[in-house]
C-alpha positions in Angstrom: 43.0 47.7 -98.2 42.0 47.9 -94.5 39.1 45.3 -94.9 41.6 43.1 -97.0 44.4 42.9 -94.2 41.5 42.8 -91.0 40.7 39.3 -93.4 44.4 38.2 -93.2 44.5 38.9 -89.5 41.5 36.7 -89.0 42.4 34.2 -91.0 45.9 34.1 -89.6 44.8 33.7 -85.8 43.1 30.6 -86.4 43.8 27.2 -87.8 39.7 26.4 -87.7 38.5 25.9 -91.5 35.1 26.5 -90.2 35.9 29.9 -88.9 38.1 31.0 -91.8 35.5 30.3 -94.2 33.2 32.1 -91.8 35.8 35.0 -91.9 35.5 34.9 -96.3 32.1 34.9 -96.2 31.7 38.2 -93.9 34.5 39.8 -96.0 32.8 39.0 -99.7 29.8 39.6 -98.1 30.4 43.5 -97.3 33.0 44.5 -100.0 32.3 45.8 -103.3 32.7 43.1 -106.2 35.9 44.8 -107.4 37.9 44.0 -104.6 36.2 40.2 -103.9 37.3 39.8 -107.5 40.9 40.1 -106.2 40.9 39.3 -102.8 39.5 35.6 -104.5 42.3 36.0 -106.7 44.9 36.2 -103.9 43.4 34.0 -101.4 43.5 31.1 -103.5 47.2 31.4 -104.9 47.0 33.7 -107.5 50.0 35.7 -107.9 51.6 39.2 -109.5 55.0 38.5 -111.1 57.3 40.7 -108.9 57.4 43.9 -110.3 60.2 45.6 -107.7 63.2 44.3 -107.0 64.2 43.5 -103.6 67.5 45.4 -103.4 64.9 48.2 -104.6 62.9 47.7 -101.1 66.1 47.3 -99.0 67.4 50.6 -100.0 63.7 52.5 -99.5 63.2 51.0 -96.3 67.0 52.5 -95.2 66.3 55.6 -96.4 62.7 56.0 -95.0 64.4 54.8 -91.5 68.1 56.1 -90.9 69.1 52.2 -90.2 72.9 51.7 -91.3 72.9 48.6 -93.5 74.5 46.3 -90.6 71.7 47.1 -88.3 69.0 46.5 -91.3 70.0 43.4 -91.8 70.2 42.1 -87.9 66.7 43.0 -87.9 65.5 41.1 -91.4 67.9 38.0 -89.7 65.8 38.0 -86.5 62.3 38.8 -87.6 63.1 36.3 -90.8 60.4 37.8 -93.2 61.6 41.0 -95.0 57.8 42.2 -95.7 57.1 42.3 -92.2 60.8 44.1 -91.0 60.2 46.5 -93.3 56.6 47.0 -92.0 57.5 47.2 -88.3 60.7 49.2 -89.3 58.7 51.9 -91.4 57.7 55.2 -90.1 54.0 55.0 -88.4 51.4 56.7 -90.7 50.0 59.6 -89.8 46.2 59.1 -91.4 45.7 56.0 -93.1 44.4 56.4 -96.7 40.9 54.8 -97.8 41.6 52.9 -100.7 40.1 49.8 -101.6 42.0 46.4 -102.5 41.4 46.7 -106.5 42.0 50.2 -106.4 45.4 49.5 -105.2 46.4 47.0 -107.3 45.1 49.2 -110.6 46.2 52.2 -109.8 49.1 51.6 -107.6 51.0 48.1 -108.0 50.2 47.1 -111.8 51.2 50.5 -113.0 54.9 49.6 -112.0 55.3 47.2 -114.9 55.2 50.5 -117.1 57.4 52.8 -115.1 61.2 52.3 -115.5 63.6 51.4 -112.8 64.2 54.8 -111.3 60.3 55.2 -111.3 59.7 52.2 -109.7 61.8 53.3 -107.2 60.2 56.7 -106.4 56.6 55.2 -106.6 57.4 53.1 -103.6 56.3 55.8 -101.4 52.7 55.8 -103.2 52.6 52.3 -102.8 53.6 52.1 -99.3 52.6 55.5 -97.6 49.5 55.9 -95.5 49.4 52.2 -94.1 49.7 50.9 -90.7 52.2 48.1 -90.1 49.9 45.6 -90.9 48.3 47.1 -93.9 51.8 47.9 -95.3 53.1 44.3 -94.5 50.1 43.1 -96.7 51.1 45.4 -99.7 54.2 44.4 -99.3 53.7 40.7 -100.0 51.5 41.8 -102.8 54.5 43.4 -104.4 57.0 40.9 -104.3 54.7 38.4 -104.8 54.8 36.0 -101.6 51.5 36.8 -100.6 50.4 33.2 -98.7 48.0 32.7 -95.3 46.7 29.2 -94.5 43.5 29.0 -97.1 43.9 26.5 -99.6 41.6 27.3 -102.9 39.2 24.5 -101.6 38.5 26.8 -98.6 37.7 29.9 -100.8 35.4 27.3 -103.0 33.3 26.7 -100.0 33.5 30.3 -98.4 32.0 31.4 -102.3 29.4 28.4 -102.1 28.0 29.2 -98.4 27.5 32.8 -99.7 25.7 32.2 -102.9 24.0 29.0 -101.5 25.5 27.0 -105.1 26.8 24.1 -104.9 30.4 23.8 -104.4 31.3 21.9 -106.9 29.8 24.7 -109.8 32.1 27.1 -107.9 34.9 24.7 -108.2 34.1 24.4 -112.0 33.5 28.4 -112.5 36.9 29.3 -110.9 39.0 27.1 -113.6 40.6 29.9 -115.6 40.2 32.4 -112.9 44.0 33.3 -112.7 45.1 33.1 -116.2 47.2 35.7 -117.1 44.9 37.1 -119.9 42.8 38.7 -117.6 43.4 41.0 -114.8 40.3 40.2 -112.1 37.4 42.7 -111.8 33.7 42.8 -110.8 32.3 41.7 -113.5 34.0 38.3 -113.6 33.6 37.9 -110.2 29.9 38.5 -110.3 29.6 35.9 -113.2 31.4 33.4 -110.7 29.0 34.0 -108.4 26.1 34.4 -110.1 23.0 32.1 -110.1 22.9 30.5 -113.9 25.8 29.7 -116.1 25.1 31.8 -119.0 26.7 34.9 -117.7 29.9 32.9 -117.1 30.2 31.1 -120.3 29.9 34.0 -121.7 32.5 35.8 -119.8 35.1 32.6 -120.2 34.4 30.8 -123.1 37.8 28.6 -122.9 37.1 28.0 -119.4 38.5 24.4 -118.9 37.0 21.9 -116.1 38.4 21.2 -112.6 40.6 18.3 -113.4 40.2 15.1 -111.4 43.0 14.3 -109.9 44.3 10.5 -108.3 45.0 9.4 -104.6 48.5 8.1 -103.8 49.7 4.3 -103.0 52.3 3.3 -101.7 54.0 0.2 -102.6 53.1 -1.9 -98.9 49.6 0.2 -99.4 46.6 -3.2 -98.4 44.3 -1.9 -101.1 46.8 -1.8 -103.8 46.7 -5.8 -103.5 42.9 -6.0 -103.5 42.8 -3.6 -106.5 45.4 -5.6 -108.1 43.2 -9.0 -107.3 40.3 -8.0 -109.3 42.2 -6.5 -112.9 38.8 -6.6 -114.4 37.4 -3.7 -112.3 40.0 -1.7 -113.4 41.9 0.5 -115.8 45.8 0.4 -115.9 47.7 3.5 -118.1 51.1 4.5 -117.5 51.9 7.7 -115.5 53.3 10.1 -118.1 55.7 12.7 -117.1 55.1 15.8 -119.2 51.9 18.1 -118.5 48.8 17.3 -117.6 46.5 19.8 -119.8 42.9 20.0 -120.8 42.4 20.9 -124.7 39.1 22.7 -124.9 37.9 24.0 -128.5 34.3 26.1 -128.1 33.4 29.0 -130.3 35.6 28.7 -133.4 38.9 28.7 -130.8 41.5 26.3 -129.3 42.7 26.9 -125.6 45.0 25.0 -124.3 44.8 25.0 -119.9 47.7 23.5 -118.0 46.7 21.8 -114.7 48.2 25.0 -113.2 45.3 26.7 -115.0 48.3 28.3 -117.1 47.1 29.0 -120.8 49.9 27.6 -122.7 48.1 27.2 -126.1 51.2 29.5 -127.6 53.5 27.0 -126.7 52.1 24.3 -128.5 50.6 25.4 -131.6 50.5 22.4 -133.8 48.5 20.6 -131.5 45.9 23.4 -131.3 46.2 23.1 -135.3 45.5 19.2 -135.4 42.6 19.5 -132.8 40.4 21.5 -135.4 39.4 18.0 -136.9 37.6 17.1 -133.8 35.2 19.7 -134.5 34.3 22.7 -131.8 32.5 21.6 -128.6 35.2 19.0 -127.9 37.7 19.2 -124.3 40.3 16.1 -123.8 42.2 15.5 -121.0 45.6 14.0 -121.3 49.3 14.9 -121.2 51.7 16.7 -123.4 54.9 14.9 -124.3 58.1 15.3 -126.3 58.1 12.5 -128.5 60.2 11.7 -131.8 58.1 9.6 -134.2 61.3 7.3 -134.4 61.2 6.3 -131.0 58.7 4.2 -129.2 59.1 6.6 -125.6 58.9 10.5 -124.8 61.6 12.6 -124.5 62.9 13.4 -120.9 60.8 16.1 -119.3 63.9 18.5 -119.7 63.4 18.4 -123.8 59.3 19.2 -123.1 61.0 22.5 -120.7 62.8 23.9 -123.3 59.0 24.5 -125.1 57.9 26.8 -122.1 58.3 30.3 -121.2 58.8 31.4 -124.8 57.0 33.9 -126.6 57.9 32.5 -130.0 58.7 29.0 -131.1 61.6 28.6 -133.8 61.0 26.1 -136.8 63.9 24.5 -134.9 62.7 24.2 -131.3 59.0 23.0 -133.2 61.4 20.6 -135.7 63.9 19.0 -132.5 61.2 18.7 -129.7 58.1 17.4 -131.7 55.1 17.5 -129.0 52.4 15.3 -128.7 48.9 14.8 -126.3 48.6 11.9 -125.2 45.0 11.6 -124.2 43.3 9.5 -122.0 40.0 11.2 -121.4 36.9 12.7 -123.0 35.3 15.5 -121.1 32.8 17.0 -123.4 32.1 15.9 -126.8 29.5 18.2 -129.3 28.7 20.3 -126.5 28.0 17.2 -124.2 29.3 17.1 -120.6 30.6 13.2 -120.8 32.0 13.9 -117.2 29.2 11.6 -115.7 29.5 8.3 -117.6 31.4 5.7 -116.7 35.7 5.5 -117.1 34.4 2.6 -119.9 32.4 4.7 -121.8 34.0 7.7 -121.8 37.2 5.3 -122.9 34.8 4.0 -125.9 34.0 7.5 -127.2 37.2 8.7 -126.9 38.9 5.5 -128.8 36.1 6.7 -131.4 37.1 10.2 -131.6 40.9 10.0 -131.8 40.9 7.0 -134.9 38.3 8.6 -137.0 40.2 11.6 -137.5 44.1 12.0 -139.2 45.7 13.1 -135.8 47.6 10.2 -135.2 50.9 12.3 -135.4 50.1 14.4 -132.9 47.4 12.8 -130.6 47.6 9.6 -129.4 45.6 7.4 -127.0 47.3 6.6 -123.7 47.7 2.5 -124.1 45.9 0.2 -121.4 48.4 -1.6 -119.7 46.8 -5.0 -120.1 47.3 -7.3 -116.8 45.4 -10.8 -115.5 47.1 -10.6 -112.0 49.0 -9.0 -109.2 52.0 -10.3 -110.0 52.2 -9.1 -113.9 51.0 -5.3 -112.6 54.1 -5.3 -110.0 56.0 -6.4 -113.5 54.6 -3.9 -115.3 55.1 -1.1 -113.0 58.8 -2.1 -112.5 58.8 -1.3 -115.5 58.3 2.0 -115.5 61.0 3.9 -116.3 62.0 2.0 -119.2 58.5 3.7 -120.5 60.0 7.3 -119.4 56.6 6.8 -117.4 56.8 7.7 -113.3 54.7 4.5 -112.8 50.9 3.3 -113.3 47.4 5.4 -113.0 44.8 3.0 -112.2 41.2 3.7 -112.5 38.1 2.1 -111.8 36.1 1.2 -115.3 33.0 2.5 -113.5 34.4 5.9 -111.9 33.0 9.3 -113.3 35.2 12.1 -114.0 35.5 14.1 -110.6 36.8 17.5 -109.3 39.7 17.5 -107.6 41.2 14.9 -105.3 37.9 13.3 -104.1 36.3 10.3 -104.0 33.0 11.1 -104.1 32.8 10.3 -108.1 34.8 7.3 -108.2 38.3 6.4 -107.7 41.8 7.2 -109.4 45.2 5.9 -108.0 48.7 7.2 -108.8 51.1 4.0 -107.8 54.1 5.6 -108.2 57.8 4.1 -108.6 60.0 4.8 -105.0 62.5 7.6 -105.4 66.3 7.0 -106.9 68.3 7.7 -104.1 71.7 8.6 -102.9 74.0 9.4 -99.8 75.2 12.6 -99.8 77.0 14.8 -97.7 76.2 18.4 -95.9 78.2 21.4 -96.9 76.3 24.4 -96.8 73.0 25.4 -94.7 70.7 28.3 -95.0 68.1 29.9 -92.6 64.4 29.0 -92.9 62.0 32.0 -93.2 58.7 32.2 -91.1 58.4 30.2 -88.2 62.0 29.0 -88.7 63.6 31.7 -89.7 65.7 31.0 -86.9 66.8 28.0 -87.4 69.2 26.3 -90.4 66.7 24.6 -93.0 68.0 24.7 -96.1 70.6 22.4 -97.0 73.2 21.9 -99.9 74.6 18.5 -100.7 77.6 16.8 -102.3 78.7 13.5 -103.3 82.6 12.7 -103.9 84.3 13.5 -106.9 85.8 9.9 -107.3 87.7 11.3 -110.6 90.1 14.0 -108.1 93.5 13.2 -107.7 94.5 10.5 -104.8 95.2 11.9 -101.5 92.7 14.8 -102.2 89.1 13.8 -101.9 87.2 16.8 -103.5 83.1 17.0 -102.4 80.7 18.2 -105.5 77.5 19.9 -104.4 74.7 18.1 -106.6 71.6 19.2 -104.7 69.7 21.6 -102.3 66.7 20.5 -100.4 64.7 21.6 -97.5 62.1 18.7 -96.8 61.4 15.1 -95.4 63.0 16.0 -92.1 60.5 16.5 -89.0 60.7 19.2 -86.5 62.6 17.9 -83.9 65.3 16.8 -86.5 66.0 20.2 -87.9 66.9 21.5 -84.2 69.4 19.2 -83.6 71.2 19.9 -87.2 70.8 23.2 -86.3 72.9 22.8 -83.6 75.2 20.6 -84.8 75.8 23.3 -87.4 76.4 26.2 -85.3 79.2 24.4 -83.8 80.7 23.1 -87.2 80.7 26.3 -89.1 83.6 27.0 -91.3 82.7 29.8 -93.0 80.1 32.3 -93.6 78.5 34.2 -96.1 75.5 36.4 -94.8 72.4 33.7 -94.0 74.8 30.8 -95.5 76.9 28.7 -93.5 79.5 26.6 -94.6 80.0 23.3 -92.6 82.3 20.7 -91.8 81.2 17.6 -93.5 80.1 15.6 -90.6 76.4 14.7 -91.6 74.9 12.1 -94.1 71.5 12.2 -95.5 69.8 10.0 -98.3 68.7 12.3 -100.8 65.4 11.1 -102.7 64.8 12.3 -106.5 62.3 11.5 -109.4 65.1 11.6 -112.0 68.6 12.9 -113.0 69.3 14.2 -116.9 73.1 15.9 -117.1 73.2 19.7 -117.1 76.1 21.6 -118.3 75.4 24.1 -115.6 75.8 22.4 -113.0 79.3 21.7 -111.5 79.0 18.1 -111.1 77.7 17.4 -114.7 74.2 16.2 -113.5 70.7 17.7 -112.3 68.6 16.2 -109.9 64.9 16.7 -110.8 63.0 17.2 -107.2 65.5 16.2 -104.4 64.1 16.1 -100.6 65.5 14.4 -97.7 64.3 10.6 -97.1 66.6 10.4 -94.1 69.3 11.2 -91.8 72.1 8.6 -92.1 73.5 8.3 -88.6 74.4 5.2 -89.2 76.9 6.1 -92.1 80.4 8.1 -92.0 81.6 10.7 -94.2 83.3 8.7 -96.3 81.0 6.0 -97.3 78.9 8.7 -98.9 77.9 8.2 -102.5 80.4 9.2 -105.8 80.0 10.8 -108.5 80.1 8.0 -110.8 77.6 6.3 -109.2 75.4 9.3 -109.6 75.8 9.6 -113.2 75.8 5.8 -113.6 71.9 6.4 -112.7 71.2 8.5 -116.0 
């Protein structure tokens, strides 16, 4: 554990990619496989459900420290991060222990999810004692799972690459299915990820999906867009679904199905892993899953394709009312074949091949081509959008191979998205940041009027929370103009006077019966700060929902 938090320490104290990846390299370099395995696993976002509650860690670091619950809490408030106030807070060790990062986590931390709640409790102290503050501020991220330090998975790719001198992109490829849930890490998947040929890792991860090739934004005043859009014939138009991107991969008499979160989520969708044993094994496809009902010529809202998720068994009645289909759009590997290196066009031609000489048609489809001869009809097309349940066009070039990741390198992919749906709405409640502005109000709740109250008394309904779109210098002077408008408060809330508009940005609204206003907003964040507009002028409530 001391190696593991001497590597967060370096990595925090600089924002230089080259020396953080210098940093990985020493640390992989010296360690046993065992604990690279997880320290991969952590570095590039892998996570441990929490297996403590917090109220569990409050009342252990109060005990271990005498603090009365007041003066507990005065400290989380100012140092804004309760991993590290209970670290600084706790008791220095008197010999630190010599236990490695996956012995830890084995023998230690996953061992909680079998011990009961008064067990958890008391094991704190095995978890915890022995560590010096830093050491114990890394375990305790580990355990309540907010374990983050500025290295983006791309970073570990290229630390893994410089030390095993393979390309990066076979590391890339090698690390899809890394931090599924089927498999805790350990050395001997971490030497097959590093190793020099790919036998030992296809046999290791059979289902192992590829790195999915993902599209660069345009905006709408964006100059290429209009010299894409001024030679059609170069390029491939398909609407922008709104369900989830997954990768159906069927090798060795088995079906996976890999979300682009590298989820498996092949239990969630079986009738699709049923209709995708007439492709025949050797086959991965790349599309989207979707709610659609053969009646209707559209999916579902994404809300329908949520209520498939997170369930452990599927009803007849959840498989008979939300009908799921994969809407694909590429061909990755066909009879063992890596197609990824042809041409959009002829991976487009196989896959049109695949898909209509086999009875799937109920549950596969191809993603259409939006046909276009000029600018002006893609712009019509793409205003369209919505009415397709889509969230805009995908446009690809006919001659781009299939990538990894967001790069260019193999060709180009676009995501021209529709602008946000937006509203003004007003300030009500604000909530401290945590890390560097923990000290500062961040997180805001909005309302709009409640148009349907009685006259005389205006009533504000919250309808969203956000935290983003605002820059730096903005926050600080809400922040103060909070402080001096509180009302009320409740612990790190505050409840304001409503004195401050903000458009509100979202990708869609679908009503909700558990929300007070009737309505759910579907990824709200701040566009702007309406100076310019009073109180009163702010957005209804009918005019929300006339948006659904």
């Amino acid at each position: 554990m001391r190696a593991f938090a001497d590597l967060y320490q370096a990595l925090d104290r600089t924002t230089s990619s080259r020396l953080k990846v210098a940093a990985m390299v020493a640390y992989f370099g010296r360690v046993k496989a065992e604990d690279a395995a997880w320290a991969v696993y952590f570095l590039a976002g892998g996570k441990i459900k929490r297996l403590l509650p917090i109220a569990h860690l409050r009342a252990y670091a109060q005990r271990q420290t005498g603090l009365p619950v007041w003066l507990f809490e005065e400290c989380y408030q100012t140092v804004g991060d309760l991993a590290e106030t209970i670290a600084l807070l706790l008791p220095t060790a008197q010999s630190e222990r010599d236990t490695g990062l996956s012995q830890w986590v084995t023998e230690c931390l996953l061992p909680l999810q079998s011990l009961d709640e008064e067990q958890r409790s008391s094991a704190l102290e095995q978890l915890l004692d022995g560590w010096d503050a830093d050491t114990r501020f890394i375990c305790l991220k580990l355990i309540t799972g907010g374990f983050r330090v500025g290295v983006s998975r791309l970073l570990v790719t290229r630390a893994l690459a410089q030390l095993t001198e393979l390309p990066a992109t076979q590391i890339a490829q090698r690390m899809m299915g890394y931090f599924s849930a089927r498999e805790h890490p350990n050395g001997n998947r971490y030497r097959a990820l590093i190793a020099d040929g790919d036998a030992d890792y296809q046999a290791i991860e059979p289902g192992q999906p590829y790195p999915f090739f993902l599209a660069q934004p345009l905006a709408r005043e964006d100059s290429q867009l209009q010299n894409i859009l001024n030679a059609p014939e170069s390029w491939q138009l398909e609407w922008k679904w709104d369900g989830i991107r997954a990768q159906l991969v069927y090798r060795h008499g088995n079906i996976w199905l890999w979300s682009r979160g590298e989820e498996l989520i092949s239990e969630q969708f079986p009738e699709l892993c049923e209709a995708a044993k007439a492709f025949g094994e050797d086959t991965v496809l790349d599309g989207e899953i979707l709610v659609w009902h053969p009646d209707q010529n559209v999916p579902a809202s994404f809300a329908d394709l949520q209520k498939r998720l997170g369930r452990k068994r599927l009803s007849d009645a959840i498989k008979r009312d939300y009908p799921v289909v994969f809407m694909a759009y590429d061909l990755l590997e066909e009879k063992g074949i890596d197609c990824r290196s042809l041409t959009l066009s002829q991976r487009r031609l196989a896959l049109e091949t695949l898909i209509s000489s086999h009875s799937v048609a109920s549950v596969f489809k191809l993603s259409p081509v939006v046909d276009i001869q000029d600018s002006e009809q893609a712009r019509a097309h793409h205003a369209q959008a919505r009415e397709q349940r889509a969230e805009g066009l995908m446009i690809k070039a006919r001659s781009s191979q299939y990538g990894v990741g967001r790069t260019r390198q193999a060709g180009l992919w676009f995501k021209w998205k529709l602008d946000p749906m937006s509203i003004d709405a007003v300030l009500i409640y604000a909530q401290r940041g945590h890390g560097r502005r923990a000290s500062l109000y961040t997180d805001y709740t909005f309302a709009v009027w409640d148009d349907s109250a009685s006259p005389g008394e205006p009533l504000l309904v919250p309808v969203a929370k956000a935290y983003s779109g605002l820059t730096d210098q903005e926050i600080k002077q809400i922040d103060a103009i909070l402080r001096r408008s509180t009302v009320e408060s409740f612990g790190p809330v505050r409840r304001v006077e409503p004195t401050l508009v903000f458009e509100i940005g979202f990708e869609g609204i679908l009503p909700s019966s558990r929300h007070k206003s009737g309505v759910a907003l579907r990824f709200p964040r701040m566009l702007r700060w309406r100076m310019d507009k009073p109180v009163d002028q702010a957005d209804t409530l009918a005019t929300l929902k006339a948006l659904l």
